[in-house]
C-alpha positions as CSV (number, residue, x, y, z in Angstrom):
1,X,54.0,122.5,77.1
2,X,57.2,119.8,77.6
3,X,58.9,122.7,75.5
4,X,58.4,125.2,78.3
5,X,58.7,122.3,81.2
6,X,62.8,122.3,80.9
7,X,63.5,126.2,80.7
8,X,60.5,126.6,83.6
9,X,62.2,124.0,86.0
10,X,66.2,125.6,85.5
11,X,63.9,128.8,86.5
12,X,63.1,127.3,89.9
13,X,66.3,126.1,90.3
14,X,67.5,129.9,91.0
15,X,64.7,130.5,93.2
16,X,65.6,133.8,94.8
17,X,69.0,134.9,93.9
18,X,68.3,138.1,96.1
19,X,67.1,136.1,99.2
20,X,70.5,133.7,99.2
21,X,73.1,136.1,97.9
22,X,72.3,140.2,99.7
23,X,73.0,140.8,103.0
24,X,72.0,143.9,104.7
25,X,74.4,145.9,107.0
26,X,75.0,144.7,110.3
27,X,72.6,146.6,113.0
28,X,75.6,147.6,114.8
29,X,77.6,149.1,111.4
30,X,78.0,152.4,113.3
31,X,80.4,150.9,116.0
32,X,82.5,149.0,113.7
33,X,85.5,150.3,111.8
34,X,84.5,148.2,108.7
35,X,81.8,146.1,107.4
36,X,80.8,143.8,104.4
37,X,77.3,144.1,102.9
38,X,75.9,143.9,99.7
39,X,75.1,147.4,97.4
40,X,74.3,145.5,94.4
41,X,71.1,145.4,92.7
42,X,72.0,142.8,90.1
43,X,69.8,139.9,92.0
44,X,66.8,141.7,92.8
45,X,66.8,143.2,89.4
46,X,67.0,139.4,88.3
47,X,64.3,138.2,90.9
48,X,62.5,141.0,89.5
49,X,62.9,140.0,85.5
50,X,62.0,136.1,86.5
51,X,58.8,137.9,89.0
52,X,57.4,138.9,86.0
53,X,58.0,136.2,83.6
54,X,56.0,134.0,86.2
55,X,53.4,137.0,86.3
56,X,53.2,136.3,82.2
57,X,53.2,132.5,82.3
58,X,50.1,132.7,84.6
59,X,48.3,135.2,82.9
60,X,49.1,133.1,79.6
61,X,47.4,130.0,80.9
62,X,44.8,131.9,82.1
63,X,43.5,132.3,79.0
64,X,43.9,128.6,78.3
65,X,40.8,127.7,76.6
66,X,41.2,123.9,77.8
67,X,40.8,122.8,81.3
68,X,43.3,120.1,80.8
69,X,47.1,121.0,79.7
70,X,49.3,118.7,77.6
71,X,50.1,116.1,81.2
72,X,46.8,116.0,81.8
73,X,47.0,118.4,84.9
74,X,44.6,120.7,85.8
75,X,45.3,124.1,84.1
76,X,44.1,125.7,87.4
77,X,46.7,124.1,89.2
78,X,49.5,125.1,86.8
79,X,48.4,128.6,87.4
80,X,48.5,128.4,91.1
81,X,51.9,126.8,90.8
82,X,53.3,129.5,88.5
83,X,51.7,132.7,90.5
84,X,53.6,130.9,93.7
85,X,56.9,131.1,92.3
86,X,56.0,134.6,90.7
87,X,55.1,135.3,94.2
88,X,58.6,134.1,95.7
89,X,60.4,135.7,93.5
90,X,58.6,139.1,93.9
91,X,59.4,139.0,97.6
92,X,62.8,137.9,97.1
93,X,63.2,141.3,95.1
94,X,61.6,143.1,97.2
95,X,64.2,142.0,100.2
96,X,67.2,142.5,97.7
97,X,66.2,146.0,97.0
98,X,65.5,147.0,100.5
99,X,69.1,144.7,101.3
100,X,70.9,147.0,99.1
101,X,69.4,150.5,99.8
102,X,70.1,149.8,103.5
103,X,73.6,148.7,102.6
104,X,74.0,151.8,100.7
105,X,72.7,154.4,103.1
106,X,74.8,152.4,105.6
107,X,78.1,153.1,104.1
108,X,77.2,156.9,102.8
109,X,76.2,157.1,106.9
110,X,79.7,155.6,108.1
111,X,81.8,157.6,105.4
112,X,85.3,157.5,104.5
113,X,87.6,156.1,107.6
């Protein structure tokens, strides 16, 4: 388990790259002459990929035959812990997808100027 511990915390550490880094167009984009948002899918597609790594490290200790894991933690509090962050991270894609459709649709809407 101290094996996983390192890569599992620098996983935190980028806790929702689509929350912190898309930004949807501005409600007012039709009025403006120009406008900055964010089309790309790159950090919900990473949310997404770490989502489901989560999703695996839970189901894995799930079928933890011990009750205990190697810190002497309860194994049903290490899959709590680990379906939260799967949890953050799914909704962090989600917002990053729905970010850059919007963002998208906003700029096919305004067209060339």
């Amino acid at each position: 388990m101290r094996s996983v511990a390192l890569p599992l915390v620098a996983l935190m550490l980028l806790d929702g790259c689509a929350l912190m880094l898309t930004d949807p167009p501005p409600p007012n984009y039709r009025e403006l002459a120009s406008f900055d948002c964010d089309a790309s899918y790159a950090p919900a597609i990473v949310d997404t990929t770490l989502a489901l790594a989560f999703a695996v490290g839970a189901v894995a200790l799930a079928t933890h035959r011990d009750d205990v894991d190697e810190t002497g933690l309860p194994v049903t509090s290490s899959i709590i812990g680990i379906s939260i962050w799967s949890a953050v991270y799914g909704l962090s894609a989600g917002l990053g997808y729905h970010n850059a459709s919007a963002c998208r649709d906003a700029r096919a809407d305004q067209g060339p100027r």
